[in-house]
Every structure is written in structure tokens, then in C-alpha cells.
Backbone bond lengths (Angstrom), bond angles and torsions (degrees), N, CA, C in turn:
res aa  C-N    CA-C-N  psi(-1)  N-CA   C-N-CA  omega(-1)  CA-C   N-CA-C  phi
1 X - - - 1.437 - - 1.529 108.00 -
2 X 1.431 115.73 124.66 1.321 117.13 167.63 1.687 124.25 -65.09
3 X 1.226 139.33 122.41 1.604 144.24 -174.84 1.334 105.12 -97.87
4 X 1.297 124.13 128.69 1.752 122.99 147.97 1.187 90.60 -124.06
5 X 1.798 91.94 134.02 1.591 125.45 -179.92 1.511 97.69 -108.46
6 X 1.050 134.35 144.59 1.562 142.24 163.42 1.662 101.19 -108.34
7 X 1.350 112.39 136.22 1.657 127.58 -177.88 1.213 110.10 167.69
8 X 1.455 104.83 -164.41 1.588 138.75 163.69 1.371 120.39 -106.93
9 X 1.696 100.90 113.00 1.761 95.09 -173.94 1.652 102.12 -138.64
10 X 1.467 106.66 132.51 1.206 113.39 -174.05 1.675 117.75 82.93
11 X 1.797 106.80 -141.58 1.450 95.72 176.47 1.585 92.75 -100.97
12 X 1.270 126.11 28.82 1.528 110.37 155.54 1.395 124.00 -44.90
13 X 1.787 121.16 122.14 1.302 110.95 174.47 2.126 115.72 -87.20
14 X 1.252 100.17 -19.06 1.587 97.15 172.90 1.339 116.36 -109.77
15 X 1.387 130.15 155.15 1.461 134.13 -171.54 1.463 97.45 -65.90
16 X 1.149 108.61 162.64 1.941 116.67 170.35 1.849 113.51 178.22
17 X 0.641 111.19 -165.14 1.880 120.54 -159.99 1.636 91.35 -101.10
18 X 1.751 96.63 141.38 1.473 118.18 167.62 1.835 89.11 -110.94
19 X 1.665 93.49 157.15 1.744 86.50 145.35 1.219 89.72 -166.38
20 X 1.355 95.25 152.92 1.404 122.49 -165.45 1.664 134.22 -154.23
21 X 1.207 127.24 106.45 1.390 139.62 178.55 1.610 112.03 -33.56
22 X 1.446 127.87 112.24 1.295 122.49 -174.08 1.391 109.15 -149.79
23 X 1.295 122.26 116.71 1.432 119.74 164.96 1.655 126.13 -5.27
24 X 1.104 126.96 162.83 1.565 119.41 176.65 1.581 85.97 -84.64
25 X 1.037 128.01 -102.95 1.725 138.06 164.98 1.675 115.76 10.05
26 X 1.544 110.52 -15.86 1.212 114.45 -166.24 1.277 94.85 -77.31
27 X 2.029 121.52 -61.73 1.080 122.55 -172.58 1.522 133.17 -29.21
28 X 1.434 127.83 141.14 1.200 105.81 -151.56 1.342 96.96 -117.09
29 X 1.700 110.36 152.37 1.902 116.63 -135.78 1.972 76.97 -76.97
30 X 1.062 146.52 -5.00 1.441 123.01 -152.64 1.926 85.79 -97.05
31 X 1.126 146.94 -35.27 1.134 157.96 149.46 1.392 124.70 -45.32
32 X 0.593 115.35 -15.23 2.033 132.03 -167.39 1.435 94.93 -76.29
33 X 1.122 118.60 -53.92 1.976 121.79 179.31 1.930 93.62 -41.36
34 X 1.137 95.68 -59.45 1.879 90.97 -157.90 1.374 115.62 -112.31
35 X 1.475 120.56 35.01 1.375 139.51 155.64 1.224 97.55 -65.49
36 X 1.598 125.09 150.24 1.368 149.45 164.66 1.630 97.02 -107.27
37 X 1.002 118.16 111.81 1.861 99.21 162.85 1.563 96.38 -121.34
38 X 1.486 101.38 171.89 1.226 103.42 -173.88 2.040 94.50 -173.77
39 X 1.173 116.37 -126.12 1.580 111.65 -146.54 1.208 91.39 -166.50
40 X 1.553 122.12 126.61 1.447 137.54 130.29 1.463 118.06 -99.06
41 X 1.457 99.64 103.36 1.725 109.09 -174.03 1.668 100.02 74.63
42 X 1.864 113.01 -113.93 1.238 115.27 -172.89 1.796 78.36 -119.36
43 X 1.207 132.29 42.77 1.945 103.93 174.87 1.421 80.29 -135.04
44 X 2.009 96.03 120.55 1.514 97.68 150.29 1.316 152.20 -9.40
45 X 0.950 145.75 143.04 1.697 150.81 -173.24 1.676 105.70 -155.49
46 X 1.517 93.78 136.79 1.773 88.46 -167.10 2.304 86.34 -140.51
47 X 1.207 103.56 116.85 1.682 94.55 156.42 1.278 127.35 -106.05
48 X 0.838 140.89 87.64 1.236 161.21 -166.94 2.089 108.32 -39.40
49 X 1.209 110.00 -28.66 1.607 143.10 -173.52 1.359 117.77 -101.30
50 X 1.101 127.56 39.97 1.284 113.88 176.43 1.327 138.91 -33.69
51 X 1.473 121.98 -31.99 1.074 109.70 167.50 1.567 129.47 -101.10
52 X 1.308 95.95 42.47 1.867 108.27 -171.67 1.814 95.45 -137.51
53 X 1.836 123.06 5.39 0.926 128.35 -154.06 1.844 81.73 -85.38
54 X 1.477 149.66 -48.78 0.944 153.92 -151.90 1.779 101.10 -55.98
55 X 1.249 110.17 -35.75 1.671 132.79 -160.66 1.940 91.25 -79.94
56 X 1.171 111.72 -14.02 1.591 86.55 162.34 1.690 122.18 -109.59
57 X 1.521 108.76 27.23 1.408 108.52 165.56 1.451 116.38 -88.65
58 X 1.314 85.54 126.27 1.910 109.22 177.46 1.513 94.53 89.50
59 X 1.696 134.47 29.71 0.960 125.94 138.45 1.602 134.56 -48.64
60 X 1.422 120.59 169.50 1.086 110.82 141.58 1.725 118.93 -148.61
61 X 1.202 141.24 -169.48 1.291 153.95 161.34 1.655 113.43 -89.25
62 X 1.587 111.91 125.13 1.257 117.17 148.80 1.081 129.31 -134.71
63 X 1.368 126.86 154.38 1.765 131.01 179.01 1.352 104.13 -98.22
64 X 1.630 108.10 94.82 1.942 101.83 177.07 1.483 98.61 -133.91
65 X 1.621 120.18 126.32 1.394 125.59 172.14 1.761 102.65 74.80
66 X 0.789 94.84 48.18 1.901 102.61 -170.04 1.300 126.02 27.72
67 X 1.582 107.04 60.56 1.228 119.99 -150.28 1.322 99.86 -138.35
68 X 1.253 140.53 121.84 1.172 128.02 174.52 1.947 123.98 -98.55
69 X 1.655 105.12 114.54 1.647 105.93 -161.19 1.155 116.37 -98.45
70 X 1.485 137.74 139.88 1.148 98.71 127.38 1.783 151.49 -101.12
71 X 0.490 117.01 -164.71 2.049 109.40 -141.16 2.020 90.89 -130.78
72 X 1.285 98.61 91.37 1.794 98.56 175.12 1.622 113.96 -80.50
73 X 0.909 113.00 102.11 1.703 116.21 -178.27 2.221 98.85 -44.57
74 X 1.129 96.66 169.61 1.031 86.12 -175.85 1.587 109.47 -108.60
75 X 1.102 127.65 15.34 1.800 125.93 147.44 0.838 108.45 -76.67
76 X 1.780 151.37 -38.21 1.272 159.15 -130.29 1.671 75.20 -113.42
77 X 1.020 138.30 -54.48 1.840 134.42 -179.51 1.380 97.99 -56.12
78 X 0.915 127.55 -52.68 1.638 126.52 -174.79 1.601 126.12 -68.91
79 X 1.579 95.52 -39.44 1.640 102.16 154.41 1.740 120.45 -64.58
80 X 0.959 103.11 -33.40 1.342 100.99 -165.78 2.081 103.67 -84.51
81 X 1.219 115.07 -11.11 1.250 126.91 158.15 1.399 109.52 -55.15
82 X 1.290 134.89 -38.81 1.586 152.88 -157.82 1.547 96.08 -82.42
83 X 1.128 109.49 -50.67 1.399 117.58 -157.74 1.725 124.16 -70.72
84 X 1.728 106.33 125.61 1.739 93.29 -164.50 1.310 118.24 -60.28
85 X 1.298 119.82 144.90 1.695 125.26 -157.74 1.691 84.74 -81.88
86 X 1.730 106.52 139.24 1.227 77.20 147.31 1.512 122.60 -128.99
């Protein structure tokens, strides 16, 4: 199952998207209430954040440094400035 996490990771100074390959079984049962999952093509998708799930429209995916990203256009950064924190 593919994961996007929304946070702070590392010496990142602004929040932004993890994603990450994880067992189905991995997900952890205290999260399971307010997971969104859904489907890329036929491969799982799980958000763990529901209310940070809006912040990946007009995303996309890239493979850079064997790293898998995702890539916030920069209107979708500017919209998501708008949006009430919660």
C-alpha cells in the first residue's frame, strides 16, 4: 500500500508529503477510523490525514535520487496557503 504522510521531516523548514510503500497490516489500527484509501490504477493508496488529504490536488509523483516525491506545483502551494489550518 502506498502512504502519504503530511508533516515536518528532517531539517525541512515547511510541512510537505512523505510517501511510502507499507504493508496493508502495517497501518496502524489507531488511524484506520480516518484513513482515506483509495486507488492509483489497481495499487492501493492509504492517507492516513484526512484533513490535509485536499493538499494533494494538482499533485504529482517523482523518482529523483531514489527517492520517491511528491512534487507540489506551485498554485496548489498557494492554495493550500488559503486553507484553514487545522
Amino acid at each position: 500500500m502506498l502512504v502519504f504522510v503530511w508533516g515536518m521531516y528532517g531539517r525541512q523548514s515547511d510541512p510537505g508529503w512523505t510517501a511510502s510503500v507499507i504493508d496493508r497490516d502495517d497501518l496502524p489500527n489507531s488511524t484506520n477510523a480516518r484513513v482515506v484509501k483509495t486507488r492509483i490504477g489497481t495499487f492501493p493508496v492509504a492517507v492516513p490525514q484526512r484533513q490535509h488529504l485536499c493538499k494533494l490536488h494538482g499533485c504529482t509523483l517523482a523518482y529523483d535520487a531514489h527517492e520517491l516525491k511528491v512534487k507540489v506545483p506551485f498554485e496548489s502551494w498557494l492554495n493550500n496557503l488559503k486553507l484553514p489550518h487545522a
